[in-house]
N, C-alpha and C positions, 0 to 999 in steps of 0.2 A: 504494500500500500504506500508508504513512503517514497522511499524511490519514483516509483512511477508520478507520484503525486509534486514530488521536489520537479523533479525535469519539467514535468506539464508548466507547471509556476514560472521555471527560470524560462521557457518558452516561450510566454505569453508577456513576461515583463520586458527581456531582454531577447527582440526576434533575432539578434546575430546568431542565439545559442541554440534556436531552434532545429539546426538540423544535427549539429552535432548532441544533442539533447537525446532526437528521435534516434538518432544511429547508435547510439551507448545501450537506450533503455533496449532497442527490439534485441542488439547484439546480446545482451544482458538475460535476457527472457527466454534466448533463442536457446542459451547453450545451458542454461539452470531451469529450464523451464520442467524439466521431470522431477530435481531434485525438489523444486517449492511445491508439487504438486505432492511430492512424497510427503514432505516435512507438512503440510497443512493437515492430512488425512491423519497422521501419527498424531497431533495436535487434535485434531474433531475426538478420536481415539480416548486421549486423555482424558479431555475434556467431558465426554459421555462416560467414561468412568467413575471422572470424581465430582460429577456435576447433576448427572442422571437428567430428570426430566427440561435441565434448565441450561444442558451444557453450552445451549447455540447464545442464550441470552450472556451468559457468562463468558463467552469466547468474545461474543462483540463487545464488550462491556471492555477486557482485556485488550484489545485492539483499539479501540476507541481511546484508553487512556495511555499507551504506548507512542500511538502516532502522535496525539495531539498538541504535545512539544516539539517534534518536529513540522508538524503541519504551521506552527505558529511560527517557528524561526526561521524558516522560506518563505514567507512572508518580507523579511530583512534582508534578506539577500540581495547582496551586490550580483554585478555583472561578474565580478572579479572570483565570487563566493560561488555563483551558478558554475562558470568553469571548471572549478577546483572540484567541484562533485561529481561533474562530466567525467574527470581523468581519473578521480578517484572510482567511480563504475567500468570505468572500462579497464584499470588496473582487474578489479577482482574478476572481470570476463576472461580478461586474459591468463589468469591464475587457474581455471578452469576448475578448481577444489571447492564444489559449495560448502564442505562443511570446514575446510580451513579457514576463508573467508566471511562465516557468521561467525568466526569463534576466534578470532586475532588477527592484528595490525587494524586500519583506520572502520571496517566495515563489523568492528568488536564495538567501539563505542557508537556505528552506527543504532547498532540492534540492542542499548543498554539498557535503555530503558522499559522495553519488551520483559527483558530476561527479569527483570526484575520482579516483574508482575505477575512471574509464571508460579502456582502453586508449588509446594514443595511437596512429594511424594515419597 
């Protein structure tokens, strides 16, 4: 959600960044696109575990306040700040390791706030 949601932002503010924006996030999608589809399922998983009837409400609920720090500080975003994310997603494409990539160097304190909110089991 982030990601996609940072690019669309610095796109619409900053049209220079819009194509290298587009080209990061589909590159980015293209090559993680089975691992986030794994990691979400394992996730619903959890969450119907330790949540039962209410796990979808509690899964948005955790998403909702995960994103919504970053949802507000792309908002502030310079031009200078939208590129730096740009090179920063296309470093972890090119790294091609989704789970090294949520879990250390700059796409570790992307996801911090996330991790934090995940129940403890």
């Amino acid at each position: 959600r982030v990601l996609g949601h940072t690019l669309r932002r610095c796109a619409q503010q900053y049209p220079a960044t819009a194509d290298p924006a587009l080209q990061a996030i589909t590159e980015f999608f293209a090559i993680y696109i089975n691992d986030m589809r794994e990691n979400r399922l394992e996730t619903s998983r959890l969450f119907k575990r330790l949540f039962k009837d209410n796990w979808e409400a509690q899964l948005d609920n955790l998403l909702a306040r995960a994103t919504n720090r970053n949802y507000q500080a792309v908002l502030k975003f310079t031009e200078v700040q939208c590129r730096s994310r740009i090179k920063l997603i296309n470093a972890m494409t090119a790294r091609r390791d989704y789970s090294a990539i949520m879990t250390e160097g700059p796409a570790e304190k992307l996801y911090e706030e996330e991790r934090k909110l995940i129940p403890a089991c």
